[in-house]
Every structure is written in C-alpha cells, then in structure tokens.
C-alpha positions as CSV (number, residue, x, y, z in Angstrom):
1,X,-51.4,-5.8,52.3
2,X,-53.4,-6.3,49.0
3,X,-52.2,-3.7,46.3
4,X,-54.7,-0.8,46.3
5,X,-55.2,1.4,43.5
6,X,-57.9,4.1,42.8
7,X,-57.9,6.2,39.2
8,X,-59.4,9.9,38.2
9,X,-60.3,11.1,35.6
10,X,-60.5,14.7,35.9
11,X,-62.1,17.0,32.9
12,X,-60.1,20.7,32.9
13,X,-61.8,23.5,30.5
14,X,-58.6,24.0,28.5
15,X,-58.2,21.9,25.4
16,X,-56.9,24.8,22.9
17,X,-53.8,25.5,25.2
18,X,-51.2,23.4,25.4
19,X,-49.1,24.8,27.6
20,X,-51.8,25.4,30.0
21,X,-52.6,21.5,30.0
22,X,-49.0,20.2,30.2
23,X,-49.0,22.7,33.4
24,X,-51.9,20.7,34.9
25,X,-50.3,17.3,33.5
26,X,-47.0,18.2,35.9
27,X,-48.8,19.4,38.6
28,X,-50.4,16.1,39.0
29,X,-47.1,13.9,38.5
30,X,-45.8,15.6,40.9
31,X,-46.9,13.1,43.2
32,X,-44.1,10.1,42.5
33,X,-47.1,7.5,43.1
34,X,-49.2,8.6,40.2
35,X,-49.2,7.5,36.9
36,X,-50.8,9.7,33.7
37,X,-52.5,6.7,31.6
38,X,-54.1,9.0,28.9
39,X,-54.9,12.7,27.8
40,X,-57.0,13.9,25.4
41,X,-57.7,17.2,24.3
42,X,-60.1,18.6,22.0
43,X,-60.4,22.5,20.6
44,X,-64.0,22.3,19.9
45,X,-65.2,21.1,23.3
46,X,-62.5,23.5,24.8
47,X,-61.7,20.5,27.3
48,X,-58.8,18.2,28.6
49,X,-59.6,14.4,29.6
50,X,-56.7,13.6,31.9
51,X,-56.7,10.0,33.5
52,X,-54.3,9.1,35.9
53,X,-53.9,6.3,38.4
54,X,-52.3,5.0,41.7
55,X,-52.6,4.4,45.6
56,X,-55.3,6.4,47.0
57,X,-53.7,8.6,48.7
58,X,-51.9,9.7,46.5
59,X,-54.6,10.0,43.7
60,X,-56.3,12.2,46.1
61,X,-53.2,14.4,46.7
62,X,-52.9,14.3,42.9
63,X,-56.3,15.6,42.1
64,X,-56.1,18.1,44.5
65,X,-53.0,19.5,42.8
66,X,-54.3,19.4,39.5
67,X,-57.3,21.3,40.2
68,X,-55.1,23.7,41.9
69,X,-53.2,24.5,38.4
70,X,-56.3,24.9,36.7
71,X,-57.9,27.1,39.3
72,X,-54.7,29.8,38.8
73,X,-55.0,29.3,34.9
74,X,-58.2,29.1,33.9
75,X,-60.7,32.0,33.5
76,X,-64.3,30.8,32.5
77,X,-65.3,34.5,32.0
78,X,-63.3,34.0,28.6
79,X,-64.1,30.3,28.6
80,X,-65.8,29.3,25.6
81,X,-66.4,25.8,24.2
82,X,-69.0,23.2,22.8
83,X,-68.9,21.3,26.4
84,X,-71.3,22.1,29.1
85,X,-69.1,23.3,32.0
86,X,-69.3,25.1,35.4
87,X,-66.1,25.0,36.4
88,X,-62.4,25.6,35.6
89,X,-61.7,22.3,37.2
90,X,-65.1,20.8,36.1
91,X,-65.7,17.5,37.4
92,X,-63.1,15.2,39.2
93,X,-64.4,11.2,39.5
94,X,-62.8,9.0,41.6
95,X,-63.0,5.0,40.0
96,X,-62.2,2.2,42.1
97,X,-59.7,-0.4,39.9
98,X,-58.3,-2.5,42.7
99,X,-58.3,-3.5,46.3
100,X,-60.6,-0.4,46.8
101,X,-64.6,-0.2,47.1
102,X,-66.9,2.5,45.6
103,X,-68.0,3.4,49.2
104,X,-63.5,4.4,49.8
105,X,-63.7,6.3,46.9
106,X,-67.0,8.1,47.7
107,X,-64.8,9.3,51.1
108,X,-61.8,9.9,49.0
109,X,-64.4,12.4,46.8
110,X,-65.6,13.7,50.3
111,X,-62.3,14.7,51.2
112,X,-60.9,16.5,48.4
113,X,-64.0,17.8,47.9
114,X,-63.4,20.2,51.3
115,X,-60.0,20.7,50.4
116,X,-60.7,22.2,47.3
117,X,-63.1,24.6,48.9
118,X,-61.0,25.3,52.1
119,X,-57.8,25.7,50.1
120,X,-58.8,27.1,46.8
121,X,-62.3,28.8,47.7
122,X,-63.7,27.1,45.0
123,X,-67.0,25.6,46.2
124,X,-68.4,21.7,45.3
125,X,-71.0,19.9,44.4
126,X,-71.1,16.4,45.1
127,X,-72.3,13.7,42.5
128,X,-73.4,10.2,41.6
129,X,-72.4,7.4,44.4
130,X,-70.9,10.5,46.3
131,X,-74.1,12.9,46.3
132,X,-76.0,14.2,49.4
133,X,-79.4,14.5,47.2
134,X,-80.9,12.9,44.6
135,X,-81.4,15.5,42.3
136,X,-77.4,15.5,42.5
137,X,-76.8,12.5,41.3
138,X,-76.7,13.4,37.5
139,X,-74.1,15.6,36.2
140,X,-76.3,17.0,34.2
141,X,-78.3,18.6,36.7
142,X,-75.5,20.3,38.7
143,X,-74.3,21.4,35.3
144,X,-77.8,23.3,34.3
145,X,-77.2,26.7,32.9
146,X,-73.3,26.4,33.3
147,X,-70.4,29.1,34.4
148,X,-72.8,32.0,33.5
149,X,-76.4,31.0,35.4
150,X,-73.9,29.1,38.4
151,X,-72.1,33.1,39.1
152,X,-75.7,34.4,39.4
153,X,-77.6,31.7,41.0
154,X,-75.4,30.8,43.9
155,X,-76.0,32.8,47.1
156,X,-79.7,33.4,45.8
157,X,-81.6,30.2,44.6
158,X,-81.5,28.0,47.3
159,X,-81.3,24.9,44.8
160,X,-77.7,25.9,43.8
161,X,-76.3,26.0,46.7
162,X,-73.0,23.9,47.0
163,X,-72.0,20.9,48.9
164,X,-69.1,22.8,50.3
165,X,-68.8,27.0,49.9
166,X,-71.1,29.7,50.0
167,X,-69.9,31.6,47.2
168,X,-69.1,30.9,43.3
169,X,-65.1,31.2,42.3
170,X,-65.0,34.5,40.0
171,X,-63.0,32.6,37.4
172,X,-63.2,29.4,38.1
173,X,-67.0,28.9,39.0
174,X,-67.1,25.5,40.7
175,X,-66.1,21.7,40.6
176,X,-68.1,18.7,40.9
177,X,-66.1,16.0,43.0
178,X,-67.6,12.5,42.7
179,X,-66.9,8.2,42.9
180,X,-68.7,6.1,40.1
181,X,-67.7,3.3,38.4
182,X,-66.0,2.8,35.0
183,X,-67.5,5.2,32.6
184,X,-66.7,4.8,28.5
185,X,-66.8,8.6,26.8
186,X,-68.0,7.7,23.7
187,X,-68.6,10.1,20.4
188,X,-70.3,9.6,17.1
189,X,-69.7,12.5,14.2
190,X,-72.7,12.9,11.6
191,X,-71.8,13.6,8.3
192,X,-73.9,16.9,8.8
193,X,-73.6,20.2,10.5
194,X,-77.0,20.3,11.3
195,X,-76.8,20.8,15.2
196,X,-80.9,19.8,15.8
197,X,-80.2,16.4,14.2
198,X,-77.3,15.2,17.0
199,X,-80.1,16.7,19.9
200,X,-82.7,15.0,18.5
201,X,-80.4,11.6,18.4
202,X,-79.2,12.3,21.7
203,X,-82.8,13.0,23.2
204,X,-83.5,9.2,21.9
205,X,-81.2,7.6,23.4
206,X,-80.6,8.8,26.2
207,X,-81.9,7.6,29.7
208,X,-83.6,10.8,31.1
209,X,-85.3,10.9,27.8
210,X,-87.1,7.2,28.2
211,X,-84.0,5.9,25.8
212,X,-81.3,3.4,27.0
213,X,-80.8,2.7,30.6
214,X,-77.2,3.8,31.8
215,X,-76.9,5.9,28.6
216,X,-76.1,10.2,29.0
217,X,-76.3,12.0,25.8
218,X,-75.9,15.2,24.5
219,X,-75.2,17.0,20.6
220,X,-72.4,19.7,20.2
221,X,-71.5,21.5,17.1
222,X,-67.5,20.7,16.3
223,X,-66.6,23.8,14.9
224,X,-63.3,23.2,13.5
225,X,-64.7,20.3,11.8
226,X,-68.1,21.8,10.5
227,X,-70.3,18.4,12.2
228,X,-72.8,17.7,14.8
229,X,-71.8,15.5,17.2
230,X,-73.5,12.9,19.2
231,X,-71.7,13.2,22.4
232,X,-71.9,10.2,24.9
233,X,-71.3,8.7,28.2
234,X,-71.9,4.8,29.0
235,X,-72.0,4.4,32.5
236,X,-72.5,0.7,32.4
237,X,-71.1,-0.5,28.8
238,X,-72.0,-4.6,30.5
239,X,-75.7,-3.8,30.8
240,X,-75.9,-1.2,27.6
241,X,-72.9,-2.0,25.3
242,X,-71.3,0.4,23.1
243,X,-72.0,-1.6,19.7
244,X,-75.9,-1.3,20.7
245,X,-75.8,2.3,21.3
246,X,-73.6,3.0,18.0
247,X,-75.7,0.7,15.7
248,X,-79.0,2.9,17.0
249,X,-77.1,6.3,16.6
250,X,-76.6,5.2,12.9
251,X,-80.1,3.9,12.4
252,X,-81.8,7.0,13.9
253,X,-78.9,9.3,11.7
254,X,-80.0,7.6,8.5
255,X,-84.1,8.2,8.8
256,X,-82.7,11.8,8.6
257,X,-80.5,11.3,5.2
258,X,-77.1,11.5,7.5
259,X,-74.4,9.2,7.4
260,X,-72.0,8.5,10.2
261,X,-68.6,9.6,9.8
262,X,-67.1,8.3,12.3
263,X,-66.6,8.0,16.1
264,X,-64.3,8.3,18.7
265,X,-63.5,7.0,22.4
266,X,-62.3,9.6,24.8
267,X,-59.9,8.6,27.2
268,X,-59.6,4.6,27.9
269,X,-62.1,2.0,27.3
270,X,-61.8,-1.6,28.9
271,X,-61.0,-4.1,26.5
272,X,-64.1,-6.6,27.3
273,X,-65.8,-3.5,25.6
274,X,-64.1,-3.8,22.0
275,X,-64.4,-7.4,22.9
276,X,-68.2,-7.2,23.3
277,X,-68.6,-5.3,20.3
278,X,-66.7,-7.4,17.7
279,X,-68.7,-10.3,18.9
280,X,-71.4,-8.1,17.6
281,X,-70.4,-7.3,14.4
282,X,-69.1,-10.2,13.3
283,X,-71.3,-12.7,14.6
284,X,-68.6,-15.4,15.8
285,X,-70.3,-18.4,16.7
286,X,-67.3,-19.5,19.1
287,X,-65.7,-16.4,20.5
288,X,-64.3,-16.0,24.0
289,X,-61.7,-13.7,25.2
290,X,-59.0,-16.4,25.1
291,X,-59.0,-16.2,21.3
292,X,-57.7,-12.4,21.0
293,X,-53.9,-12.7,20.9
294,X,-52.8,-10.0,23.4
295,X,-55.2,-11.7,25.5
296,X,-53.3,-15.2,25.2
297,X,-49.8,-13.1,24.9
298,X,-50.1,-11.5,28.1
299,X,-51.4,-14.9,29.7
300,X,-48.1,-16.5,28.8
301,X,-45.9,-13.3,29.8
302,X,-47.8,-13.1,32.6
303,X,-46.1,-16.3,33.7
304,X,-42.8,-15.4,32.3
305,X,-42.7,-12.2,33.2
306,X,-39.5,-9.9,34.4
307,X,-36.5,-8.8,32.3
308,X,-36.6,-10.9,29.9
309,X,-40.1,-9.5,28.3
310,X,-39.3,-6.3,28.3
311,X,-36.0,-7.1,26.2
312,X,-37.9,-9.1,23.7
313,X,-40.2,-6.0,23.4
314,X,-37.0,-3.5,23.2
315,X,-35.5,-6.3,20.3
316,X,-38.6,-5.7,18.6
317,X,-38.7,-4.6,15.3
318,X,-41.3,-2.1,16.4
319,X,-40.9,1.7,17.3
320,X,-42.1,1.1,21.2
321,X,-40.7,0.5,23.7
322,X,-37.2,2.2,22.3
323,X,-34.3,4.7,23.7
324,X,-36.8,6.7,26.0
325,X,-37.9,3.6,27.9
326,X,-34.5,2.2,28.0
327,X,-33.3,5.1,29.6
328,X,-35.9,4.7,32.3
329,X,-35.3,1.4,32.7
330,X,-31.6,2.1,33.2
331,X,-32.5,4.5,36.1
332,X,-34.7,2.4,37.8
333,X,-31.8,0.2,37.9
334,X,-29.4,2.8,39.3
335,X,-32.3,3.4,41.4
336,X,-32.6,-0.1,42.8
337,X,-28.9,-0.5,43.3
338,X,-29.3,2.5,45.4
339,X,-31.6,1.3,47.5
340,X,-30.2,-2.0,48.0
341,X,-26.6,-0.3,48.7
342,X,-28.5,2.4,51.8
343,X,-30.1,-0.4,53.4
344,X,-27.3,-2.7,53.5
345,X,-25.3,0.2,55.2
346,X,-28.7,0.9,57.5
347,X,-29.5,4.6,55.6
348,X,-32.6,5.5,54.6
349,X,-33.6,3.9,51.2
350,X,-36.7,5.8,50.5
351,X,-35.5,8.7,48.3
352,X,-34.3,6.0,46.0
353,X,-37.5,3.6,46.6
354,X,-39.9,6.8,45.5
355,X,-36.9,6.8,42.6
356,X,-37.4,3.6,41.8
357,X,-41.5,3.4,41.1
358,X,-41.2,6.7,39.4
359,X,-38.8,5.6,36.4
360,X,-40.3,1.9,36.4
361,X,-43.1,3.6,35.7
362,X,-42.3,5.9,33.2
363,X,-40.7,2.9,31.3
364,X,-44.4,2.4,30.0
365,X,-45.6,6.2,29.9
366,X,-42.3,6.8,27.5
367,X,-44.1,4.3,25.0
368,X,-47.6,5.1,25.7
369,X,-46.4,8.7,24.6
370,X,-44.5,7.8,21.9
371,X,-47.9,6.1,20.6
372,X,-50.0,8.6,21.1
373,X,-47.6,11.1,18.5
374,X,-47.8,7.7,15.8
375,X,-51.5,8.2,16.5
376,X,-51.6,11.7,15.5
377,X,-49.5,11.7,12.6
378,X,-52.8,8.7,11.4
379,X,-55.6,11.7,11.5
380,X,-56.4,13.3,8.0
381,X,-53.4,15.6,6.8
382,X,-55.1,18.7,7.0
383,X,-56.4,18.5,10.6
384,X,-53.3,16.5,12.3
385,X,-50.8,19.5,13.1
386,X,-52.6,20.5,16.8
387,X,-53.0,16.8,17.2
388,X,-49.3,16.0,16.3
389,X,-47.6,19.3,18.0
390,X,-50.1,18.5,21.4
391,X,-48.5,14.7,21.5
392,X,-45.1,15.4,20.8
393,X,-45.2,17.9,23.5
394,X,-46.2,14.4,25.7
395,X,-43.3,12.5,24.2
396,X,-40.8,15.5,25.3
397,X,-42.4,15.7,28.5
398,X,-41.3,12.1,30.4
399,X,-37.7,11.7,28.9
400,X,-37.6,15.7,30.3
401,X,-39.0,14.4,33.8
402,X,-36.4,11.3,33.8
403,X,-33.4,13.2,33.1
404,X,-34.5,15.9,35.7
405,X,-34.9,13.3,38.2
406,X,-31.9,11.3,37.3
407,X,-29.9,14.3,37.7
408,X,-31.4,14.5,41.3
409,X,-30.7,11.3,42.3
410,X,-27.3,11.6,40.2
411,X,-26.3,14.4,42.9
412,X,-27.4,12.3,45.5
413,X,-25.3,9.0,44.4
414,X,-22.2,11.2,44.4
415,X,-22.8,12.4,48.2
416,X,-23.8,8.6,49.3
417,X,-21.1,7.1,51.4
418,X,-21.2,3.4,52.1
419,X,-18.3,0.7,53.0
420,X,-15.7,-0.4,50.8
421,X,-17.4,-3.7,50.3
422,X,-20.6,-1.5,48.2
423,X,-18.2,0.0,46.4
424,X,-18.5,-1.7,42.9
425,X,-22.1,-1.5,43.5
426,X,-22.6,2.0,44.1
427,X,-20.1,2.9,40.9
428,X,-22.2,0.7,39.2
429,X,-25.6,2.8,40.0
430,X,-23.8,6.3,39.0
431,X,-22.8,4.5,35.4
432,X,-26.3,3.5,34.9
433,X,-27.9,7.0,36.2
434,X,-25.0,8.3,33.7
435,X,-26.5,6.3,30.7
436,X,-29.7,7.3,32.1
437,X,-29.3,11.0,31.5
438,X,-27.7,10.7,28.4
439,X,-30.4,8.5,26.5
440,X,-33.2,11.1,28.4
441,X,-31.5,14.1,26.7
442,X,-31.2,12.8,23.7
443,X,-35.1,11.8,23.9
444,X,-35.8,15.4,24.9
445,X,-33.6,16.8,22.0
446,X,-34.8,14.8,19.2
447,X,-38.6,16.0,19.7
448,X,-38.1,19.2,20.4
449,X,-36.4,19.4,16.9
450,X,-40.2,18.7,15.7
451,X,-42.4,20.9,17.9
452,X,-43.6,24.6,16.7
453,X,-43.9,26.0,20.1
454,X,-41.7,28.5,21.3
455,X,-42.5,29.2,24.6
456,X,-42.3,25.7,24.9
457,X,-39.3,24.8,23.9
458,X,-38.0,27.8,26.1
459,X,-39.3,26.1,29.5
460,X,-37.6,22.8,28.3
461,X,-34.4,24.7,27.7
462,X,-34.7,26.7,31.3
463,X,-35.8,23.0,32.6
464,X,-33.2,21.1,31.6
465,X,-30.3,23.7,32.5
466,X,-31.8,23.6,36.0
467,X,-31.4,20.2,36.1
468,X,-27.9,20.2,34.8
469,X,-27.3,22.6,38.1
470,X,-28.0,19.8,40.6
C-alpha cells in the first residue's frame, strides 16, 4: 500500500506561555506516528503555529489531543492578543502531502470536527474545502467579531450557529476544523507603528478587497516591537507568488514614506516558493531547480541513501546532526534488534516497531530543534532571550522524550526471553538502548543548564526520575 501521509497545522491562542505550549506540543506526540515539523510562537499575536505530520489516522488522533490540552488550558476570557481568534483551539487544517486527496482530508476534518464537540463540548465550524456553506468558506467570516461577539451571538443569531454544538465553550469559545491545501503564512513589518497604514496595505492586496486572487490579509500592531504589521496568508503561492505580493507590500509602504523592515514566514514554506522568488529577484536567465545544491545533494543521496549519509552528516564539521541524534539513532537500533529478535521467536514485535518509527524519527526532530535555538540566538540581542529560552525548551524536550522511552523499552529488553541462539543479539540491543540513555541525558542536562525557567526545569527533573523508575 502506497505510503499515506496527511499534515496539520493547528493555530493554539497561547504564544506568551511556554509551558502551556510544550503541554500542547506533548499532547500531540503522544501519538508514536506523528511527527512535530515546526513551532512557532509569537507574544504579540498571543498565538502558537504547531505543524505536525503523519498517517492519517493518526494525525487525526493527534489533533484531537492537542486541542484537548488547549481546551483545559486556555481561558479566552483573559485571552488577549493582536490575532483575530474565536477559539482556544482556533483553527485546525488538515493538508494532504501524500497518497491522500483533499476530499480524505475534508472527512478527516469532518470527523474530528464531532469529536471535538461530542468529547470536549466545544462546538465547530467547518471551513474552506470542508464547509457546509458558502459564506463558511473564509476564515475570516467565521472569525467576525471574535471570542467576545461568538459568547453572545451563538444561541441567538441564527447566522452563528455551529456546524456541530449548540452552545459556545465558556473559555474556550469555539474551533474551526477544515482541509485546504498548502497555505504559506507570510508577514511583512513596516518600519512604522502607524496601525492604519498596514490596514490600508492589507485592504489592497487582499482578495475580498478586489486585490490579488488567493491572497488573505490583515494589519496587527506588534507591541513588543512598536510596528504595524502586514499580516498574510498565500493560499496558492503557484498562481500568486510570495515575491509578487512582497514587492507590492513595499511599493504601496513607500507611497506612505514607510520602509520595510523586514518579513517573516510562519511555520514551513515549500521550497519551489524561495525558488520562485529568487528567480525573481535576480533575474537568472537559465535557472531551474536542478541548479540549487541541496536540490542536486539530495538527488545523489537520494540514490545513496541509508547509513552511510547519515554518518557523513554526523562527521560533519557542523553542529547538526550531533550527540542528541546519535542517541536516537542508537535506539532505533536497539529498537530494530528488538523487533527482529520477537519475531524470530514468534512474540509480538509491535511495541518495538512503534519504538522503532518513534526514535528514527526523532533522529531528525533532535536537529531540527537544535536549529531552531542557533536560529534564535541570530535575532537582534535585545529581543532574542523569549526567542532563545522558547527553543531551548524544544531542544530539551526530544532527548527528554528518547530517554523516557528508551528507559521503557530498556525495562522491557530486560523481561524479553528468547532462545539461546538470540542471545548476542538481544545483549546487543540492551548495550545500544544503554548508550541510548546515556547520550539522551546528557542532551537533556546540558540545555537545561541554559534555560531560565523554573517550573520547567522542575517537570524535567520529576520527568526524568520517573523514567529512571521503569
């Protein structure tokens, strides 16, 4: 069977709390299938960008979960933030990536959608390829008058009735469940903190407004930063591309004396995008994707492949992949060995299967979170530290997930009994979940030496002595 996979990309209204977010971020991982490929936060907004991927099922199971975290600790009623938002949980897409069609994903959406209202009591609206009206569609419509008009409107204006529910959550108002296809959350910061001048940009460009097809836009105030914003989604960067839409923010900025200060994607962005756009700026008269390097790199792994990649990439003068991912990798040995070692003496291998994905798996997320900390130590010096104490918190979190699940399946080695002849092989496993352990603590030690938060470091501390009790 073709390899399926389905991602989400669920926005939380919590992006001033950290401990709040990694709560959500575990909630979700707790499904062994699922993989977290990003997270963004940001204080302003008052919002969380968490995109995460795997088999549908499980991505549905996922979401579910993660909106179940948010629902328990997130008040609205004390909510406040530059984003529009209705809901503690406020909108949860489902994108299909592979072997999956927009019409699975809009029955996917469908079904957590009642979940969420017969588990949680939080009612849904439905939205764009999933929507039972037209007017539903746009986000932006469902999202009229947020949290506060939602409490008061439900129940009495018949236009604001939900999808699924009769009745608005008390504190976490509502959540809009949808499929769509690949979205790019784009920003652009004005080097003004004139609020009117982002709206009227935003009014320009986007689509309701007669501007660019397949463009959403909005302007927020960032308050930390004292700047308007021109907030944006591209719902279709191949027929509008990001360059155009930039180069027309800056344009319309400067007939009001405002430069552009920058911009900034939230969440992942294809690569064909950055592609499109530097053929843009720089005018190549004989580019095609085969000239960028990764691009021809991963053509020639690609064919390669296996082991040796992922050593050349360990040799590497280069600060990913390093210990954190070669502890995963060592468990996902152990892992394997384990598996191989059950079935030969016809026991059940799945416990060390769902083993197996989960710490092959985190051989990437260790580096991706390593990155994202070198990322935040690259912002301007005086507004890094919530950036940097938010990613080391990520790079603490997956060696603290491998060690408590090597422990797990560490206990489990020890109890395995095979014959004689899978001897050597099942010693072999325990060394390697051993090793395993060890590099995963040290991982955990090292940033917790550089995070701030207490409470924090407390719930690795109670974490990892739990896991030392298996």
């Amino acid at each position: 069977m073709p390899r399926q996979l389905v991602e989400c990309v669920p926005n939380f209204s919590e992006g001033r709390d950290p401990a709040r977010i990694d709560a959500i971020v575990q909630a979700i991982l707790a499904v062994p299938e699922v993989v977290l490929l990003d997270r963004e936060s940001d204080a302003d907004h008052n919002r969380c960008v968490l995109t995460f991927a795997g088999p549908p099922a499980a991505v549905a199971d996922a979401a579910f979960r993660g909106v179940e975290k948010a629902v328990a600790l997130i008040d609205l009623t004390t909510h406040q933030g530059a984003h529009p938002r209705i809901g503690a949980a406020d909108v949860v897409p489902f994108i299909p990536i592979e072997g999956v069609t927009l019409e699975e994903c809009v029955k996917l959406a469908e079904r957590v959608g009642h979940e969420i209202w017969n588990k949680l009591q939080v009612p849904v609206y439905f939205y764009e390829a999933a929507a039972k009206r037209p007017d539903r569609v746009n986000l932006e419509n469902i999202r009229r008058g947020q949290f506060e008009a939602l409490v008061k409107e439900i129940g009495v204006v018949p236009d604001r009735q939900p999808d699924c529910g009769d009745r608005c959550h008390p504190t976490a108002g509502a959540t809009v469940v949808g499929a769509r296809k690949f979205l790019i959350a784009y920003n652009v910061n004005l080097g003004t903190p004139d609020l009117s001048i982002a709206k009227k940009i935003a009014k320009t460009i986007r689509v309701s407004s007669g501007g660019f097809r397949y463009v959403k836009s909005m302007g927020v105030m960032l308050g930390t930063r004292n700047l308007a914003q021109v907030s944006i989604n591209l719902t279709d960067f191949e027929q509008t591309a990001m360059h155009l839409v930039y180069e027309t923010v800056r344009r319309e900025a400067e007939r009001y004396g405002v430069p552009v200060v920058g911009s900034e994607i939230v969440g992942l962005i294809p690569q064909k995008s950055i592609e499109m756009s530097a053929e843009y700026f720089l005018r190549f008269e004989n580019f095609r994707p085969e000239l960028v390097l990764e691009n021809r790199i991963a053509e020639a792994m690609a064919s390669r492949g296996g082991l040796p990649e992922f050593l050349d990439a360990l040799a590497a003068p280069t600060a990913t992949p390093g210990g954190g991912s070669a502890s995963a990798a060592a468990a996902a040995m152990a892992a394997a060995l384990g598996s191989m070692v059950t079935r030969m003496a016809k026991q059940d291998a799945a416990p060390f299967e769902d083993d197996r994905r989960f710490f092959t798996e985190a051989v990437d997320r260790d580096a991706a979170a390593f990155q994202r900390v070198m990322a935040a130590y690259k912002r301007p010096r005086d507004e890094r530290a919530p950036y940097v104490e938010e990613s080391l918190h990520g790079a603490a979190e997956v060696p603290l997930q491998v060690y408590e699940r090597a422990c797990a399946m560490h206990s489990r080695l020890l109890l395995l009994e095979v014959p004689a002849r899978f001897a050597s092989d099942l010693a072999v496993s325990r060394a390697l979940t051993g090793a395993a352990r060890t590099g995963a603590l040290e991982n955990v030690r090292i940033n917790l030496d550089s995070i701030q938060d207490a409470a924090f470091k407390r719930s690795v501390e109670e974490r990892l002595a739990a896991a030392d009790a298996h």
